[in-house]
C-alpha positions as CSV (number, residue, x, y, z in Angstrom):
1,X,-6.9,20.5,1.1
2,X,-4.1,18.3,2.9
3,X,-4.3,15.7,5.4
4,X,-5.0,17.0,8.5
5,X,-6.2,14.8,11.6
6,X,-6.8,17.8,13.4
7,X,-9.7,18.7,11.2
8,X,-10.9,15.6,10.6
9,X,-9.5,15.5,6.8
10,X,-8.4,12.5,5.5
11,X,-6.2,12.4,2.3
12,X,-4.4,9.1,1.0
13,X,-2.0,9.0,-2.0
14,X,-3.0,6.2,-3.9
15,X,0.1,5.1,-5.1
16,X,1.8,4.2,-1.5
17,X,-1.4,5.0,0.5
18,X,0.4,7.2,2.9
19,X,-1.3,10.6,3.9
20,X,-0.6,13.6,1.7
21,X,0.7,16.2,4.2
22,X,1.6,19.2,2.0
23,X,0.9,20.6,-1.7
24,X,1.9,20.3,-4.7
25,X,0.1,16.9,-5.1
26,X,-2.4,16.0,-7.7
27,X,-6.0,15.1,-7.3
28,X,-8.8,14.2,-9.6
29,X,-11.1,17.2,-10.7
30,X,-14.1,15.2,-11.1
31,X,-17.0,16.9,-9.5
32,X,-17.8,16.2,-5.8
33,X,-21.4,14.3,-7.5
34,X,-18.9,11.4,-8.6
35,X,-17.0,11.1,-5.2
36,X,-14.0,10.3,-6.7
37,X,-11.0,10.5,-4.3
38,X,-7.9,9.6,-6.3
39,X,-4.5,11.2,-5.4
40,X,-1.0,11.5,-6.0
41,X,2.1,13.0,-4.4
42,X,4.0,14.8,-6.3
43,X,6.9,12.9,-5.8
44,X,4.8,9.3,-6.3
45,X,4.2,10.4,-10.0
46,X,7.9,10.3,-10.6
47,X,7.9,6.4,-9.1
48,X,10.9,4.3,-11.0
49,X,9.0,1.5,-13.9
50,X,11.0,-1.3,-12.3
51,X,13.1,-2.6,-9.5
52,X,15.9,-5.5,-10.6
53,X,17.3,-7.9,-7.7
54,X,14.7,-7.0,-5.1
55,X,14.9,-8.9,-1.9
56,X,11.7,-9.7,-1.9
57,X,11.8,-11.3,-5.1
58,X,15.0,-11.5,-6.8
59,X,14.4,-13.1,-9.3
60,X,12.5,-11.4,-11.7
61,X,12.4,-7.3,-12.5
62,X,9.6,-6.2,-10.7
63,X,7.4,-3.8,-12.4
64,X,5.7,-0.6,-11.2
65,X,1.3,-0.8,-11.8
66,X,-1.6,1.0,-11.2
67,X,-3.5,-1.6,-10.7
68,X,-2.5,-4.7,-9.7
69,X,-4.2,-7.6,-11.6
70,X,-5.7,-9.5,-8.5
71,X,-9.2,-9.5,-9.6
72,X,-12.1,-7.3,-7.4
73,X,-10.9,-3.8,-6.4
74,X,-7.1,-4.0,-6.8
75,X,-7.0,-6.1,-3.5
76,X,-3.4,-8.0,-2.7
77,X,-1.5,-8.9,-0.1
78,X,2.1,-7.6,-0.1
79,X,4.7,-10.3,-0.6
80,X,6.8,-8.5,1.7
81,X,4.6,-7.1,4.8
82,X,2.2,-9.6,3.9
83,X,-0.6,-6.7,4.7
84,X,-3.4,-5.8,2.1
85,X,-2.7,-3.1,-0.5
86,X,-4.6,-1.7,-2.8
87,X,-2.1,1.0,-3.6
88,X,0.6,0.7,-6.6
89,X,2.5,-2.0,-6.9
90,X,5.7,-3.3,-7.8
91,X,5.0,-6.6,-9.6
92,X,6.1,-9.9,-11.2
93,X,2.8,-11.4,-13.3
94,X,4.6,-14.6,-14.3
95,X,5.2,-15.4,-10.3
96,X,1.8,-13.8,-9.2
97,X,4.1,-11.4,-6.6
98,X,3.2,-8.2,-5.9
99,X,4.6,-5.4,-3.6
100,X,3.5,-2.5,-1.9
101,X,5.2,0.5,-3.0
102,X,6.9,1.3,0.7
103,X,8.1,-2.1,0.5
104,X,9.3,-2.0,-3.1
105,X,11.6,0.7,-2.6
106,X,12.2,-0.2,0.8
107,X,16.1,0.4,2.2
108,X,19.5,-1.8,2.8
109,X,19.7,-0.1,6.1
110,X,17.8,1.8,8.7
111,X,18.2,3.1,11.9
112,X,15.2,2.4,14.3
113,X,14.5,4.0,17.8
114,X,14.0,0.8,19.0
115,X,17.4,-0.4,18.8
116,X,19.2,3.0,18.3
117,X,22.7,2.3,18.5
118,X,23.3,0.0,15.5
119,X,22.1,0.2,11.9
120,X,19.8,-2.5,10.9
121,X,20.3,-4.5,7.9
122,X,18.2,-6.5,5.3
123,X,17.6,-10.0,6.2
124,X,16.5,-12.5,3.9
125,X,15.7,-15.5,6.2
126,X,13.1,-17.3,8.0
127,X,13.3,-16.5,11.9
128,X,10.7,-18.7,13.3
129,X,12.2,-18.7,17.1
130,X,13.0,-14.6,17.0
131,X,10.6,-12.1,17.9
132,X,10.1,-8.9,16.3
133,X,12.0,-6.2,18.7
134,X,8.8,-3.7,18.2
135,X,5.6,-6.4,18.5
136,X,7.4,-9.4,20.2
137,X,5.5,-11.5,17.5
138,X,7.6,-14.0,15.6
139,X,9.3,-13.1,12.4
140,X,8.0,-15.6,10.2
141,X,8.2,-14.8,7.0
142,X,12.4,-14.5,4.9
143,X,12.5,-10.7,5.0
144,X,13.4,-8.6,8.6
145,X,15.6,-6.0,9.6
146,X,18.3,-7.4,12.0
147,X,21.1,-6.5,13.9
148,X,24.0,-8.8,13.5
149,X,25.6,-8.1,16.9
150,X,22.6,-8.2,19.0
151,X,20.6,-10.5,17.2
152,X,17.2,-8.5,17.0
153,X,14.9,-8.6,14.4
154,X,11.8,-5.9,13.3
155,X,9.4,-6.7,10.8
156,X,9.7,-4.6,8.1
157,X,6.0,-3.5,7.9
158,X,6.5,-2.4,12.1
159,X,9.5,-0.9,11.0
160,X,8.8,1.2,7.7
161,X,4.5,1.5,8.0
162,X,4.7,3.1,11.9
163,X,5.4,7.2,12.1
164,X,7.2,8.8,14.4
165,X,5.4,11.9,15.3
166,X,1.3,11.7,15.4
167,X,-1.1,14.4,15.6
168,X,-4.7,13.5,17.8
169,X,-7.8,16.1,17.4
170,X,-8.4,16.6,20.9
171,X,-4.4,17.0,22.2
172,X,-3.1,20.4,20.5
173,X,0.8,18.9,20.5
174,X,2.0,16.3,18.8
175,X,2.4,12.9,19.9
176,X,5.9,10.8,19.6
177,X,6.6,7.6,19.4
178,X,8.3,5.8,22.5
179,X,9.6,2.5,23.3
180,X,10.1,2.9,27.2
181,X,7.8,4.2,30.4
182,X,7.7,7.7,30.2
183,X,9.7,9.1,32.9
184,X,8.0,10.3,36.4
185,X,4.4,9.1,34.7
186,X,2.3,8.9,37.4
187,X,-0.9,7.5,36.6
188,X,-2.0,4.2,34.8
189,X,-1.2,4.0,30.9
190,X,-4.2,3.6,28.7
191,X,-5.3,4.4,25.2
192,X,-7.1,7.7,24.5
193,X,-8.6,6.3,21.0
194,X,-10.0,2.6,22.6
195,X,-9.5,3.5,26.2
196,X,-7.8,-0.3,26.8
197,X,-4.9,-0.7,29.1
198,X,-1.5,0.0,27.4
199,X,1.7,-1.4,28.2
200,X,4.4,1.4,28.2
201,X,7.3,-1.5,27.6
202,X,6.0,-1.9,24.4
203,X,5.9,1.0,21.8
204,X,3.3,3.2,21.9
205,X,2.4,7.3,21.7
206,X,2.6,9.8,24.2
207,X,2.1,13.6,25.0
208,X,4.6,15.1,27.5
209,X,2.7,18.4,28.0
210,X,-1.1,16.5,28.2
211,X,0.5,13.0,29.4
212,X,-2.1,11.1,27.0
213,X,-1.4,8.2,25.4
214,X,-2.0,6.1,22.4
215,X,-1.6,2.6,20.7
216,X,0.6,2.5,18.0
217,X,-2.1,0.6,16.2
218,X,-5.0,2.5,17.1
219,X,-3.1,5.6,15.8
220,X,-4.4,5.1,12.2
221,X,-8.2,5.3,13.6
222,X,-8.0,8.9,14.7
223,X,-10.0,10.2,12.0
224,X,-12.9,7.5,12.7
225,X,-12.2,7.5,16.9
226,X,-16.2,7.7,17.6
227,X,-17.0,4.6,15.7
228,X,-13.7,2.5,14.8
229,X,-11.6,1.4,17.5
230,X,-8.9,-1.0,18.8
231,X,-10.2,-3.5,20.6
232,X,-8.9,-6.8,22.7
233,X,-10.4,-8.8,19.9
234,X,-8.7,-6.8,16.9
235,X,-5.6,-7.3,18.7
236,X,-5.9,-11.2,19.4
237,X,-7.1,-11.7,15.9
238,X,-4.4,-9.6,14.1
239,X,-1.3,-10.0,16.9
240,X,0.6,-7.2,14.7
241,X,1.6,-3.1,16.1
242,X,0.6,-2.4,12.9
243,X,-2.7,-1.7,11.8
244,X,-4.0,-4.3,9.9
245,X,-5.3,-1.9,7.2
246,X,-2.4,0.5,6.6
247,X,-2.0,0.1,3.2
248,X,-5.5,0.2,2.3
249,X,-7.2,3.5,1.1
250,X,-11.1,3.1,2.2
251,X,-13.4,5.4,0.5
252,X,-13.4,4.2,-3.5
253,X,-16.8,4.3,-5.2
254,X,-16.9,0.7,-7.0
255,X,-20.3,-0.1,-9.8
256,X,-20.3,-3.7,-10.2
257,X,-22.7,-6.2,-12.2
258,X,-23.9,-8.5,-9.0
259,X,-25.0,-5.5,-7.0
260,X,-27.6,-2.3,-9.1
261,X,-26.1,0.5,-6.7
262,X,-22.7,1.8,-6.1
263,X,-20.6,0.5,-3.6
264,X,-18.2,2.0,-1.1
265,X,-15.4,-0.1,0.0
266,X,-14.9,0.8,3.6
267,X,-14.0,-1.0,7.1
268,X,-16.4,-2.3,8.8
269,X,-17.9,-0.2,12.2
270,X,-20.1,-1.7,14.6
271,X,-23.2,-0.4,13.0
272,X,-23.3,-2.6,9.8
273,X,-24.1,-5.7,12.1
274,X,-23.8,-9.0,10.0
275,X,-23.0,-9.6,6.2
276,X,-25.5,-10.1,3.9
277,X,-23.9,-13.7,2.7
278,X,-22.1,-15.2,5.3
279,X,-24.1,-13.7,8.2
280,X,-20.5,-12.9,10.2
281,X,-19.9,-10.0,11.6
282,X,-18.6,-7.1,9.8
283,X,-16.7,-4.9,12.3
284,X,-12.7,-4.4,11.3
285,X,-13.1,-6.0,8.3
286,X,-12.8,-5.0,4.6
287,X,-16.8,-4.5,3.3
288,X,-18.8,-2.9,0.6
289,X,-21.5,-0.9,1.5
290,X,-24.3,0.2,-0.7
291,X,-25.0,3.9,-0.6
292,X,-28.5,3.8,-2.0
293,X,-29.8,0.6,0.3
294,X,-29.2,-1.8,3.3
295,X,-27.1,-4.0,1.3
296,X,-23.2,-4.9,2.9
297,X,-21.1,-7.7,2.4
298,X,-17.8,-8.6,3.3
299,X,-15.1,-8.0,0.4
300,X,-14.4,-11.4,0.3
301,X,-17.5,-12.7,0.6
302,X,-18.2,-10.1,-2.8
303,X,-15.3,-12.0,-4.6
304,X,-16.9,-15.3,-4.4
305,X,-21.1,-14.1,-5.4
């Protein structure tokens, strides 16, 4: 069965950890005992072997794995978006760079609905006194998409890793993206997932027919709205449109030698209180969860036991 917010149903590809909308795709056949929820598109199985002169990292041919070999759980952090991936990646071992697969294969040109009247181009620059057109948060790192007339720069995780068109479980039409006040809105604008003010001159999603809105960011929670939401501290920690986890596919079943049950990789919710290690709290973070006893830790916090 597909993806389908609508029915609670959540299905990631694992190469490029986007959702898998429509068959064919491939899935493993292992029985539901062994919770094992790998999946493929169709399309990701036919993924080129390497990438020469990428932006990113020109230098080297980049080349296309399974697994990335960053120790614990095929955790890295995209040398492009900068986000953490466990998906495929395009990589170069000898320089320890790795890249998501959206951001491996990621275009010269796009056209953005934030700036829709020119194309934006690659560019490979630091841009530490620009702001991002779509999260107003400086464009730090060499690679952005920029318009050479206007001088306007997007991130290329904000501009690749954010859909258009959303579907939420209790509005039965879909929800599209929109960089301006909706026109003749009457009421105040806030978030139907975290229920937080929203700032309509900033993007976000909204129904015409319902008039309900949502943050970009807290558009990936959908599936989890009762327990996982936005917040004023997830925003202020992560200061990104795009949700932190977005190329991350929770739900993996992991038996390791420091722990005697299996453990679920997952984000943590409210619920799991404080890590077993370190004490912190575990809410929006990446944890592992034992399925069999009390036992959670933060991922990183796993790493270094």
């Amino acid at each position: 069965m597909c993806h389908n917010p609508m029915k609670k149903i959540q299905l990631l590809c694992n190469a490029c950890v986007r959702p898998i909308t429509e068959t064919p795709f491939y899935k493993c056949n292992a029985s539901e005992d062994e919770r094992c929820n790998f999946a493929l598109h169709e399309w990701c199985t036919r993924l080129p072997t390497k990438i020469d002169n990428h932006p990113g990292h020109p230098q080297h041919t980049l080349f296309l794995m399974s697994n990335a070999p960053c120790g614990f759980f095929n955790l890295y952090d995209c040398g492009v978006c900068r986000l953490p991936c466990n998906g495929y990646a395009y990589g170069c071992v000898r320089c320890r760079v790795y890249i998501d697969v959206n951001c491996g294969l990621m275009p010269e040109k796009i056209t953005h609905e934030s700036h829709p009247n020119h194309l934006l181009s690659i560019v490979d620059k630091s841009l530490d006194n620009k702001e991002c057109l779509v999260c107003s948060k400086l464009v730090r790192y060499s690679l952005s998409f920029g318009c050479s007339t206007c001088n306007v720069h997007i991130h290329p995780a904000c501009a690749l890793l954010v859909p258009r068109t959303i579907r939420h479980p209790y509005d039965k039409h879909p929800m599209h993206l929109s960089y301006l006040p909706i026109e003749n809105h009457k009421s105040e604008y806030f978030c139907e997932i975290c229920e937080e003010e929203l700032n309509p001159h900033k993007g976000f999603y909204h129904c015409d027919m319902c008039s309900q809105s949502v943050h970009i960011e807290c558009a990936p929670l959908i599936l989890q709205s009762e327990t996982e939401t936005h917040s004023a501290k997830y925003q202020s920690r992560y200061k990104s449109k795009v949700y932190w986890f977005s190329n991350v596919k929770f739900g993996s079943i992991h038996k390791t030698p420091n722990h005697p049950h299996p453990l679920l990789l997952a984000q943590g919710i409210a619920n799991d209180g404080g890590c077993n290690v370190c004490f912190e709290e575990l809410r929006y973070e990446i944890i592992l969860r034992c399925l069999e006893c009390q036992f959670v830790i933060h991922e990183r916090c796993f790493k270094n036991t």
